[in-house]
C-alpha positions in Angstrom: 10.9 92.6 58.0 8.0 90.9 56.6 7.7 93.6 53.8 11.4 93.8 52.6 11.6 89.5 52.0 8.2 90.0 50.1 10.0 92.8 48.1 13.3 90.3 48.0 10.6 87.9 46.4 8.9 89.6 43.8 12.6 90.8 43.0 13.9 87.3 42.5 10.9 86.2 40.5 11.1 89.3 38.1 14.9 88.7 37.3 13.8 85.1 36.8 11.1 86.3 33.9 13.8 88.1 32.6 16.4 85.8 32.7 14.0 83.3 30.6 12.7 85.4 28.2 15.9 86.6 27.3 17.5 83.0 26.7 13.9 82.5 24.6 15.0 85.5 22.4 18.5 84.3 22.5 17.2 81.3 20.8 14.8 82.6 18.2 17.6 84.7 16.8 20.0 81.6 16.5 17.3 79.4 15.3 16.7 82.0 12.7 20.7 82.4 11.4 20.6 78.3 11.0 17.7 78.5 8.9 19.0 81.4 6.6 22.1 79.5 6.3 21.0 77.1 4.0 20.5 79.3 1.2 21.8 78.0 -2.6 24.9 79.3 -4.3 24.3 78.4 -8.2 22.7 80.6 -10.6 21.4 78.6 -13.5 17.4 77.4 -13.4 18.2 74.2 -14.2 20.7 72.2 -15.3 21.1 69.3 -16.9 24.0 66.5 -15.7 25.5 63.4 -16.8 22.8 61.1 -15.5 20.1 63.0 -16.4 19.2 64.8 -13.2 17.8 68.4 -13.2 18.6 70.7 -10.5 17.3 74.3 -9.6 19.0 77.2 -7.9 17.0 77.2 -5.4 16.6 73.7 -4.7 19.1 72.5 -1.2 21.2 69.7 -2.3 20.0 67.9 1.4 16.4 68.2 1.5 17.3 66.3 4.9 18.7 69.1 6.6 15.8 71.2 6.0 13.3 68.6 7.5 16.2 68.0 10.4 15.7 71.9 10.7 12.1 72.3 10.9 12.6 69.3 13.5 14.7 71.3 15.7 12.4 74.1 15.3 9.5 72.9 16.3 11.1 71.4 19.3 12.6 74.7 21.1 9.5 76.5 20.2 7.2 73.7 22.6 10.3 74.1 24.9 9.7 77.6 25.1 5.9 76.7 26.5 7.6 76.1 29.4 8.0 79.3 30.2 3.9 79.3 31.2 1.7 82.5 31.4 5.0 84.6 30.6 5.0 83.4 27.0 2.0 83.9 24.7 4.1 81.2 22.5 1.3 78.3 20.8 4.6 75.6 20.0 4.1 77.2 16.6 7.4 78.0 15.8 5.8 80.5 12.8 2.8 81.8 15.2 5.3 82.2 18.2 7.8 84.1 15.9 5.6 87.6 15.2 2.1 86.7 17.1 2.9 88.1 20.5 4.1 91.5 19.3 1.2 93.8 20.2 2.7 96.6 17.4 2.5 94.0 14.8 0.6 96.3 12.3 4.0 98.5 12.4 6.2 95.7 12.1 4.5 93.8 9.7 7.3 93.2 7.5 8.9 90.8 10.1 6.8 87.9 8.9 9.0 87.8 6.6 11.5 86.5 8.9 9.1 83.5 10.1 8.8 81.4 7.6 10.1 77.6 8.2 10.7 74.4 5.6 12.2 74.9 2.0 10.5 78.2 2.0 12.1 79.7 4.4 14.0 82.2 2.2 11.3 83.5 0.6 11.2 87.3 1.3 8.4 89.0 -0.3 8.0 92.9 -0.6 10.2 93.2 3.1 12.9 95.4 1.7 10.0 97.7 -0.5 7.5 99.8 0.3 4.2 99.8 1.6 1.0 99.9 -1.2 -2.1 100.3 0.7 -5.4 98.6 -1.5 -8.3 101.0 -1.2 -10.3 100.0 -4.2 -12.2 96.3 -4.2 -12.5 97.1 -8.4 -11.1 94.8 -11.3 -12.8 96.5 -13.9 -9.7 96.6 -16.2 -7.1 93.5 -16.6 -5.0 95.5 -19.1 -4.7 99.1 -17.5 -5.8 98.5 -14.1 -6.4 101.9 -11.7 -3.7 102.5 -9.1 -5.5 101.5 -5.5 -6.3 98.1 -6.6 -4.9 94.4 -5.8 -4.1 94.1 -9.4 -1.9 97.7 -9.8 0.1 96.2 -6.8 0.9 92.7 -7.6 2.1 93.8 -11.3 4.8 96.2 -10.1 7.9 95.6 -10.9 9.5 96.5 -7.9 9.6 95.1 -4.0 6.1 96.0 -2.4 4.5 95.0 1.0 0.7 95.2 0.0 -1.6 95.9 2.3 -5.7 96.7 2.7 -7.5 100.1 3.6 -10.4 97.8 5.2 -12.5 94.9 4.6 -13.0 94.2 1.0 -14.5 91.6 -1.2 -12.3 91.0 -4.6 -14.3 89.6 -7.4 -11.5 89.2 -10.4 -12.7 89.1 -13.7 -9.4 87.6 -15.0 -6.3 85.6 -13.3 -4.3 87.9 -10.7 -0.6 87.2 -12.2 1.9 88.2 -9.8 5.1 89.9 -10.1 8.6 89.1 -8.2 9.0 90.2 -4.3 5.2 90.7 -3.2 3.6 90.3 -0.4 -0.1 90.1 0.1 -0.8 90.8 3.3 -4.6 91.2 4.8 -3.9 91.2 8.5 -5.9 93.9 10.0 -9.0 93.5 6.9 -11.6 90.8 6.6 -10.2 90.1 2.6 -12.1 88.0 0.6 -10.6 86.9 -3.4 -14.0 85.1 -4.3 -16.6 84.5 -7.3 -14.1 85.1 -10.3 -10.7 84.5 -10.9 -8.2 83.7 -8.4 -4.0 84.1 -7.9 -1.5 83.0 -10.5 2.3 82.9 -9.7 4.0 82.0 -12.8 7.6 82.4 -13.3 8.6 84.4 -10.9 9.8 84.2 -7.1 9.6 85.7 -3.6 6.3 85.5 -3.1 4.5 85.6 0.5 0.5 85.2 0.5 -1.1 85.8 4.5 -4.5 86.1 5.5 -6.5 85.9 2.3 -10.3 84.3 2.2 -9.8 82.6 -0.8 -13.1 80.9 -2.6 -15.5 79.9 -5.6 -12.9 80.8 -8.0 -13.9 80.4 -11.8 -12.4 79.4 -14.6 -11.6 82.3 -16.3 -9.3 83.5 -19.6 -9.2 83.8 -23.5 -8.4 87.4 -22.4 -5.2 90.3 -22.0 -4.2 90.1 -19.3 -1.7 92.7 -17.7 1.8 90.5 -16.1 3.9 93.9 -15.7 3.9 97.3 -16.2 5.5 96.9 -19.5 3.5 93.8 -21.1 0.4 92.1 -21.0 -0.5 89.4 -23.2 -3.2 86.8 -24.4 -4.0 84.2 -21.7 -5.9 81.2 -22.1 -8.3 79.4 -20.6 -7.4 78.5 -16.5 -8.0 76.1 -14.8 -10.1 78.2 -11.5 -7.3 76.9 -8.8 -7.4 79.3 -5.7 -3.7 79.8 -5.9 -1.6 78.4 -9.3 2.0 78.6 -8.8 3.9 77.6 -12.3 7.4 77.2 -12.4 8.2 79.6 -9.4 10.1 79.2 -6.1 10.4 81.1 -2.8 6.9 81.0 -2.4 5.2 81.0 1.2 1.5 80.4 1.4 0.4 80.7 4.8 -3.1 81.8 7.0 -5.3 81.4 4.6 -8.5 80.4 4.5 -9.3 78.4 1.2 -12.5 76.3 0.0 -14.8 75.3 -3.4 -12.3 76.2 -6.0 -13.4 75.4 -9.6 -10.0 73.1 -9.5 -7.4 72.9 -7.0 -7.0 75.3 -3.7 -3.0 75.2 -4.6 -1.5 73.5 -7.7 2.6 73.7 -8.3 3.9 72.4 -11.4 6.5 72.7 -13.7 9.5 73.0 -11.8 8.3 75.1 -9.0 10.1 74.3 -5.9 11.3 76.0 -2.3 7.9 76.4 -1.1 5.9 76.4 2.5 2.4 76.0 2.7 1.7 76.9 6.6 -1.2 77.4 8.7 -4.0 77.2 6.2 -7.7 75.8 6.5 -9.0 74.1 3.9 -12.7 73.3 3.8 -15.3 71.7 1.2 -13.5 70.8 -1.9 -12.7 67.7 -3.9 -9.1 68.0 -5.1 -7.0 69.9 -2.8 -3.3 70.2 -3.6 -1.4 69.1 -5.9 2.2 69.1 -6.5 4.0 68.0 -9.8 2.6 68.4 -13.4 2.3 65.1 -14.5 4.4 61.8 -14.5 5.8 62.5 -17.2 7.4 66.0 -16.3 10.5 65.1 -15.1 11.9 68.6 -14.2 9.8 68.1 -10.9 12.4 66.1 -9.1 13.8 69.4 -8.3 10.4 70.2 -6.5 10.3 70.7 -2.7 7.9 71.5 -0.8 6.7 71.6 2.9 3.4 71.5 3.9 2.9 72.4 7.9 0.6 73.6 10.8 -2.6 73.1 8.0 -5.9 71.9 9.0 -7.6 69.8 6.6 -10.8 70.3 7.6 -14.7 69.5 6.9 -16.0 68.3 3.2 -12.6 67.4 2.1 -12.1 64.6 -0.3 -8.4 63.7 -1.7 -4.7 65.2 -2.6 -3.9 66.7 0.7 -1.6 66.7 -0.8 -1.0 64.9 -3.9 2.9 64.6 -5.1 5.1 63.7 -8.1 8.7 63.5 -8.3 9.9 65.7 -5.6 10.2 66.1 -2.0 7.4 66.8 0.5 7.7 67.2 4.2 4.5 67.0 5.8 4.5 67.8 9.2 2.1 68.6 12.3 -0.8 69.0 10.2 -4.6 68.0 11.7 -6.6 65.7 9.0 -10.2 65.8 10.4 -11.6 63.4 7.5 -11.4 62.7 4.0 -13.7 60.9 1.5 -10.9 59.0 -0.7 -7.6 59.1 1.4 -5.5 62.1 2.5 -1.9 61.8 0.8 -1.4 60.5 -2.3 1.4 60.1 -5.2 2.9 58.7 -8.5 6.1 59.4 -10.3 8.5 57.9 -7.4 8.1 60.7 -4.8 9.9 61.0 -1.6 7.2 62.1 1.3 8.3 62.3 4.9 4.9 62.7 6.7 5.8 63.5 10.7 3.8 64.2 13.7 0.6 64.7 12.0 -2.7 63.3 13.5 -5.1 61.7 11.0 -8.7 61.0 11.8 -10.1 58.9 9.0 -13.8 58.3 8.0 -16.1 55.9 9.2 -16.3 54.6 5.8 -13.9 51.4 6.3 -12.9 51.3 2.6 -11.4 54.9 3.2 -9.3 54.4 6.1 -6.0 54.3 4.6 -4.5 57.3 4.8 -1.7 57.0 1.7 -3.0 56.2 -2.2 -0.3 55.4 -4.7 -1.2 56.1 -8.5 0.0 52.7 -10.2 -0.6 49.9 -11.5 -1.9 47.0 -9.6 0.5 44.4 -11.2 3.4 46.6 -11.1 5.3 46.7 -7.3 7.4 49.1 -8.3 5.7 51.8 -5.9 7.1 49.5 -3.1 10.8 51.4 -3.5 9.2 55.0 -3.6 10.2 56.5 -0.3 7.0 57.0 1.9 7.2 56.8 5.2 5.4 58.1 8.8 7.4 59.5 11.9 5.0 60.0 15.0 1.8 60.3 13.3 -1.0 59.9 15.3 -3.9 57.5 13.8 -7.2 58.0 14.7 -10.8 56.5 13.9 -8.6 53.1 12.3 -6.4 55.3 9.7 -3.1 54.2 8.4 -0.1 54.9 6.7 1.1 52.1 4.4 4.6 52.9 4.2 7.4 52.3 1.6 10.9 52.0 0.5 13.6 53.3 2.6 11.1 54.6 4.8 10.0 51.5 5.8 13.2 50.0 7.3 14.9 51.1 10.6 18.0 51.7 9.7 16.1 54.8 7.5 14.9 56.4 11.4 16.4 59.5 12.3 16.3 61.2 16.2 13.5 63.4 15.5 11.5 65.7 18.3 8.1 64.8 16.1 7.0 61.4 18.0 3.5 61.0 19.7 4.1 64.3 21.6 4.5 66.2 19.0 1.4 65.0 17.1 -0.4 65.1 20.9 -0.2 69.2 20.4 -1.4 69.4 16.9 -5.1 70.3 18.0 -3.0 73.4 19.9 -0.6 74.4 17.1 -3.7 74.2 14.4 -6.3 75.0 16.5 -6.8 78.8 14.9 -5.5 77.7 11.1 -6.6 80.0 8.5 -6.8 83.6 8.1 -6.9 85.9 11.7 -8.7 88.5 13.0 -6.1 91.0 14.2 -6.6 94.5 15.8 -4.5 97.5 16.0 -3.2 96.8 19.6 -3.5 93.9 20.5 -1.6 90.5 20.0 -2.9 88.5 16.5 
C-alpha cells in the first residue's frame, strides 16, 4: 500500500512538471507571434512629410509599444523562474529563449528567433546556409581566399557563419558586411583584435554573437572588397569595434568588447531598429554612441534598445550617448563610470528602466545623465528623459526631463525595484560564452 501512493506521488508530481512546462512553452511561442507582429509595411527609406519629419521603413510608428513589449517580456520570463530547478530560465527573456537547449550547436539558427526591442526582426543568415571559417588569414581585402571571415561576410546571399575552432582575427582593413549575416562564434574562443574591426554600412539583417572584440586600429586609404561584384577605395576609419552606418535590423548581442581606437559601437546616419543585448564592455573611454551629429536630422528615425549589458570596469562616458531618436535602456548593470553613464543632445527621447547604477566615489561624477547644451539655454528641460525603477547605488542619479518627469507620463510597467533587484542575475554572465557540444550554453 505504502508503495503504490508513493508511485501515485511521483505520478502527480511528474504530470505537474509537465503541466508547467508546457504552459511555459505555450507562452514563449505567443510572446514570440506579438513581437513579430509589429513589423513595418512601407517601402521607401525615408520619406520626407509636410512638417519636415523623416521616417524609415523600418522604423514602428509607436516606439511605445515596443518598450510596452519588451516590458511584458521580461515579466513572463521572471514568471517562468517560478517554475524552480525545472527551468534552467535566468529571467533573461533572450538567454531563456535558446540557452537551455542542450543541441543548441544544431539549432543554432534559432537565435534568430530571440531577439527582443526594435531589433527584434532582424534575421540574419537563418534562412541560408551554413559557412564554416577555417582560416584566421586577412592577407587580401580585395580577393579574399574562401575559408575566411571576410569571403563570408561579403556574400551576397543569406549565410549563417560559423568557426572551425578558436581563432584570433587580426584585419588589416575594415570587415564591411553584406545583407542577412550572421556571425556566430558560439562553440570557438573568437577573437577580432589588433587591426581593423566590423563595419555595417548600408545594409540590413545583421546578427553579431559571441565575438571578442578589442584594440581595433584605425585603418583605410585602401580597396576594400564590399561584394563579390565591387570593391572600392575606402578612407580613413575611425577604429570603432563595430560601425553600423545607415543600416537597420541589426542585433548585437554576447559580445565581449574593450580599448577600441574610437567607439565599441557607433550608429549614425539613419541607422535604426537595432538591439544591443548582453554585451560586456570593459576599459574604454567613449563607449556608444548613437546619432551622427546634431545637426543630422535624419536620426529622429533612429531606435535603438540597449538591454541585459554590463557596463563594466575602466569605463568612462556614452553608455550610451544619443541624438535625435529613441533609446530604451533597460536592465542593464553600470558598475562605475568616470564622467557619467547616459548622455545626449539634439532633443532625444530616452526611457532608461530597471537598470541598477553604481556611481563613482568621485562626488562630482555621481549623476548618472549629462545633457550636451548650453548652460544658459533650458531648452534640454523639454527633451524626454526619464527613469522607471532604476536602482541607484553609491549616491547616483537620474536628473530627469520633460514629459518624463510628470506623472501623468507613468505607464504600468513590470520594471520597478524588482526588476532592477535581478539585474546582477540576468547580467551576471554578459559577454561572449563558453559553449560545448552537449551541454546547455
Amino acid at each position: 500500500m505504502e508503495i503504490s501512493l508513493r508511485i501515485i506521488a511521483l505520478c502527480t508530481l511528474l504530470m505537474a512538471v509537465l503541466f508547467a512546462n508546457a504552459i511555459s512553452a505555450r507562452e514563449s511561442i505567443e510572446e514570440s507571434r506579438q513581437l513579430k507582429s509589429l513589423r513595418n509595411s512601407t517601402m521607401a527609406p525615408y520619406r520626407l512629410d509636410e512638417g519636415a519629419e523623416y521616417k524609415h521603413e523600418h522604423a514602428v510608428d509607436d516606439p511605445e509599444a515596443v518598450a510596452a513589449m519588451v516590458d511584458m517580456t521580461i515579466k513572463n520570463s521572471t514568471e517562468r523562474r517560478k517554475l524552480g530547478f525545472f527551468s534552467c530560465g535566468t529571467g533573461n527573456p533572450i538567454d531563456d529563449c535558446w540557452r537551455c537547449d542542450r543541441n543548441w550547436l544544431r539549432n543554432r539558427r534559432r537565435l534568430a528567433d530571440c531577439s527582443i526591442g526594435f531589433g527584434r526582426n532582424a534575421i540574419g543568415g537563418r534562412d541560408g546556409r551554413y559557412y564554416v571559417v577555417t582560416n584566421p588569414n586577412d592577407d587580401d581585402p580585395i580577393n579574399p581566399r574562401p575559408g575566411t571571415l571576410r569571403h563570408a561576410v561579403i556574400q551576397d546571399r543569406p549565410l549563417w557563419i560559423v568557426f572551425k575552432r578558436d581563432m584570433v582575427i587580426t584585419l588589416k582593413q575594415e570587415l564591411i558586411m553584406n545583407s542577412f549575416k550572421t556571425i556566430d562564434a558560439r562553440g570557438a574562443n573568437v577573437h577580432i583584435a589588433n587591426g581593423a574591426c566590423i563595419t555595417i554600412q548600408y545594409v540590413t539583417n545583421i546578427i553579431i554573437h559571441g565575438l571578442h572584440i578589442h584594440d581595433c586600429k584605425r585603418t583605410g586609404n585602401a580597396m576594400v572588397r564590399s561584394s563579390p561584384k565591387h570593391y572600392g577605395w575606402r578612407t580613413m576609419a575611425d577604429g570603432d569595434g563595430i560601425s553600423i552606418f545607415g543600416a537597420s535590423h541589426i542585433w548585437i548581442d554576447r559580445n565581449s568588447m574593450s580599448s577600441c581606437s574610437d567607439g565599441l559601437i557607433d550608429a549614425i546616419m539613419g541607422s535604426t531598429a537595432i538591439t544591443i543585448s548582453n554585451n560586456y564592455f570593459t576599459q574604454h573611454n567613449e563607449v556608444m554612441l548613437l546619432g551622427h551629429s546634431d545637426s543630422y536630422t535624419r536620426d529622429r528615425v533612429m531606435q535603438v534598445t540597449v538591454a541585459y549589458n554590463h557596463f563594466g570596469e575602466g569605463l568612462v562616458q556614452r553608455m550610451p550617448r544619443c541624438r535625435h531618436g529613441y533609446f530604451h535602456v533597460v536592465n542593464n548593470d553600470y558598475t562605475s563610470w568616470e564622467m557619467y553613464a547616459i548622455g545626449g543632445s539634439a532633443n532625444p527621447t530616452i526611457n532608461s528602466q530597471g537598470n541598477r547604477f553604481l556611481a563613482p566615489n568621485n562626488r562630482h561624477a555621481k549623476e548618472v545623465t549629462k545633457r550636451v547644451w548650453s548652460p544658459s539655454d533650458e531648452r534640454w528641460k523639454q527633451w524626454n528623459w526619464r527613469s522607471e525603477g532604476d536602482l541607484m547605488l553609491n549616491g547616483a542619479y537620474f536628473v530627469p526631463s520633460g514629459r518624463g518627469a510628470a506623472a501623468s507620463y507613468a505607464r504600468a510597467s513590470s520594471l520597478a525595484a524588482k526588476s532592477s533587484s535581478l539585474v546582477a542575475t540576468i547580467t551576471s554572465e554578459a559577454g561572449a560564452l563558453r559553449c560545448r557540444k552537449g551541454f546547455q550554453c
